[in-house]
N, C-alpha and C positions, 0 to 999 in steps of 0.2 A: 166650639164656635160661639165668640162672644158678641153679642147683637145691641143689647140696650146701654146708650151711655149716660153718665149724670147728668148732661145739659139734657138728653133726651130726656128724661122726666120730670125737669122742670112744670110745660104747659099741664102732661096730666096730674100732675100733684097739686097746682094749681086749680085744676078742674074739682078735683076732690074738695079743696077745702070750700072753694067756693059751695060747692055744693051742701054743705054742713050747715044746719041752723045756726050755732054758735060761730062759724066759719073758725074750726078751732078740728085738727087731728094730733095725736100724739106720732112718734117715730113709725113704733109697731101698729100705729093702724093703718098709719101711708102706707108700709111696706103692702098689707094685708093686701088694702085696695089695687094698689101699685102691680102685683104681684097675681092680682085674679084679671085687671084686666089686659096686660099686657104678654102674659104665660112666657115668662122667660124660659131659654132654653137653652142646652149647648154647655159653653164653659160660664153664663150668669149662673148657673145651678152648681158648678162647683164650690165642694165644702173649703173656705181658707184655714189654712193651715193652725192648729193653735187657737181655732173660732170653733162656735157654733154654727156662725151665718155662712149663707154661702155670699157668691160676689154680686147677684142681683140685691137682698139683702145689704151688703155694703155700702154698695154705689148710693141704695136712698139714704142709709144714715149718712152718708158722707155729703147730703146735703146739708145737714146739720153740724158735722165739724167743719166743712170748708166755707161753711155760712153761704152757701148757692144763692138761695132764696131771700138772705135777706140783705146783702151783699148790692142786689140788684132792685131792691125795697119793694119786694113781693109780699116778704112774708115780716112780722114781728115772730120771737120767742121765747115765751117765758111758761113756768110753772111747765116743764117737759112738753110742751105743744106750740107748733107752727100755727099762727091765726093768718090770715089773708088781708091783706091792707089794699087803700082802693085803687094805689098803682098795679099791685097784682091783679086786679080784676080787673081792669083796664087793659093789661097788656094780655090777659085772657082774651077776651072781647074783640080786641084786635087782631088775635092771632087765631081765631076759634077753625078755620079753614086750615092752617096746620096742623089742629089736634084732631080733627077730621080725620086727615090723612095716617095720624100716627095709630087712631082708633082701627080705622077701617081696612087699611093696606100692608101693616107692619108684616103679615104674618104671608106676603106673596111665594116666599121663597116655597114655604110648604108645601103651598098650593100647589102651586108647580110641580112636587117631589108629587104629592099624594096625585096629580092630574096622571102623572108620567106610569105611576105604580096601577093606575086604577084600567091603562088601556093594555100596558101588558100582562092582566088577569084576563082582560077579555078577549086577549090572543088568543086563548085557553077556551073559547066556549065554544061547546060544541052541537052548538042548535043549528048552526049554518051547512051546507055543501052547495055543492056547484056553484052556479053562479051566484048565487044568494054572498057564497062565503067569498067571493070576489069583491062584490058590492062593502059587503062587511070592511074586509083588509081596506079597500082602498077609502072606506070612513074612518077608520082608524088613523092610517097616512094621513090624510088629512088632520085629524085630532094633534097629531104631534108638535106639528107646525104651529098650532093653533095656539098650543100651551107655549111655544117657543117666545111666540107672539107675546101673548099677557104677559110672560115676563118680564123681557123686555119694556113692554109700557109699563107695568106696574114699578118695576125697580125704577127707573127713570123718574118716572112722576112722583113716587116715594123720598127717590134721594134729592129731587132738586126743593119739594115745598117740606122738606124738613132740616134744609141746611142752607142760610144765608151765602155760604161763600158757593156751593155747589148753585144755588139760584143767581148768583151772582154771572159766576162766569157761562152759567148757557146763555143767559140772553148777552154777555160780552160776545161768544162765537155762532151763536144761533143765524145764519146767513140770510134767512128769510128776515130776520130783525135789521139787518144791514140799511134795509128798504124804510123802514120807519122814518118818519119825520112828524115834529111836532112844533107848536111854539113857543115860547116859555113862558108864557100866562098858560099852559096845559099841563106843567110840569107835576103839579101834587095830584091832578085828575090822572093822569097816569102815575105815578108809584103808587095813587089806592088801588087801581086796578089791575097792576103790573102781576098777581100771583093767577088772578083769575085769568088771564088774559096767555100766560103762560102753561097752565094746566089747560086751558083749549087748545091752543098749539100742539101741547105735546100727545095730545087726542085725536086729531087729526093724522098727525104722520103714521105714513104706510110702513109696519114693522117686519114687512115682510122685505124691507127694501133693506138688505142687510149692510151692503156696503157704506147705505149714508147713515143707517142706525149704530154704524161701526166709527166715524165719524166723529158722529157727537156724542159717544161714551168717552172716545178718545181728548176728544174738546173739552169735555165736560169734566170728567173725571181721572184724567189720562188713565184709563183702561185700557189697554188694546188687546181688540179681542185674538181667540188663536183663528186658524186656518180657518174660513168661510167659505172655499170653493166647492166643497162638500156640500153643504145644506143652502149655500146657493143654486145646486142642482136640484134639491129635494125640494125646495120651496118653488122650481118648476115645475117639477113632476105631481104637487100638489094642484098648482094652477089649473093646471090639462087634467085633475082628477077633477076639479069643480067644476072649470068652466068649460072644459071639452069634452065632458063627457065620459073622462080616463084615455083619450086619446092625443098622441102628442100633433105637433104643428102638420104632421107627414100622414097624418091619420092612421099609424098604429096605435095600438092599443098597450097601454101600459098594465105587466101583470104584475100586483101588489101582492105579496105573499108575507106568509106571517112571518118568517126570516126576515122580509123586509122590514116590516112593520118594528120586530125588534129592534132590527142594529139602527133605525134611524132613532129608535128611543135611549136606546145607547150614548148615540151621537150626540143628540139635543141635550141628556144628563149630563153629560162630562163636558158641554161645551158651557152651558149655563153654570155646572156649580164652579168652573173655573173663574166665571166671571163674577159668582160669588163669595169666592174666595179673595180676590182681589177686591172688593169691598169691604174684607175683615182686614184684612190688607191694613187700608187705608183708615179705615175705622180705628184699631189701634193703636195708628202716628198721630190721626187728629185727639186721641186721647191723653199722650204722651205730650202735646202740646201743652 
């Protein structure tokens, strides 16, 4: 699974130099920095064939032979080192809320994997009975959903403030944006505000609302998800375990057993990394481009 691409390292390599007294790294110190903060993983960690490096290694020196950085007059380079020029820092400065995002949220998918592995060990514990371990299971159910959830918002909010054309087209289809009006002496007070203002939106919506978060994956990234009538159920049976209680509309009582508790985690893994997979997907063609 290849995740990190070379426009994607443009701002943090940028972040690094700036950050340098001399504002001056060589290849192999980018990679270094490059490489501790971003922990590539997957197929960036495969060795190329006939190399030493592997393909995360690549991708940053391929900054240097496709001239990325200085191409777009980020960087100057001489005597083996990329220096930082004041348009690079400038378009740092500007974009520092994207590097945010690539610092802080790059790493959701795991989260997710490690959230999903950490409630099916606690299927496993055996401090609970009777009702206690009722109570338990039906906190667990819940936890499932929950991770379902952050996903969701995190891939979303990950993919649109780290790709112009993905931020492009949500606020093209975003239907709550249909309603905007503005007048055009407002015009640049809105495109400064336009990412902030997007990243609240997308904080707002309810993730449990699968069919409209089905939607705008679709709108947004033509992703479509698979089959939802399953964990549209289970995102019921969640609701009535918070808000009622563990009882449904009829006031029976929902019994959550660890069997359950698995196969929804089941569910939620192989519906998410589907949908992660179609981001390596796409990730791949916008590379190929």
């Amino acid at each position: 699974m290849e995740r990190i691409s070379e426009r994607g390292l443009i701002l943090p390599s940028l972040y690094f130099l700036e950050k340098e007294g001399n504002k001056e790294l060589s290849t192999t110190e980018l990679i270094a920095k490059l490489r501790e903060l971003l922990n590539p993983r997957g197929e960036d960690l495969d060795i190329i064939e006939g190399r030493a490096d592997d393909k995360f290694s690549q991708k940053v020196r391929n900054l240097r032979s496709h001239k990325t950085l200085e191409k777009e007059g980020y960087t100057t380079y001489s005597d083996r080192k990329f220096k930082i020029t004041e348009s690079g820092e400038r378009y740092l400065r500007e974009n520092l809320i994207f590097l945010s995002e690539i610092i802080l949220v790059e790493n959701y998918f795991n989260e997710f994997k490690s959230s999903i592995e950490t409630i099916k060990n606690l299927c496993n514990n055996g401090a609970f009975e009777g009702e206690l371990l009722q109570h338990f299971y039906n906190m667990l159910y819940t936890s499932v959903i929950t991770s379902l959830e952050t996903y969701l918002s995190d891939a979303l909010r990950f993919k649109i403030t780290n790709n112009e054309n993905d931020l492009k087209k949500f606020i093209e289809t975003f239907r709550e944006y249909e309603k905007e009006k503005f007048t055009f002496k407002e015009v640049f007070n809105q495109c400064e505000n336009i990412l902030f203002k997007v990243k609240e939106d997308i904080s707002k919506l309810m993730y449990h609302n699968l069919p409209k978060i089905k939607g705008i994956y679709k709108s947004t990234f033509n992703i479509e998800f698979n089959e939802i009538s399953g964990l549209v159920q289970s995102i019921a049976i969640r609701h009535d375990l918070v808000h009622r209680n563990g009882k449904n509309k009829d006031g029976e009582n929902h019994s959550i057993s660890k069997d359950d508790v698995l196969s929804l985690c089941n569910d939620v893994d192989v519906f998410v990394s589907d949908i992660e997979s179609k981001f390596i997907i796409l990730h791949d063609e916008d590379e190929e481009l």
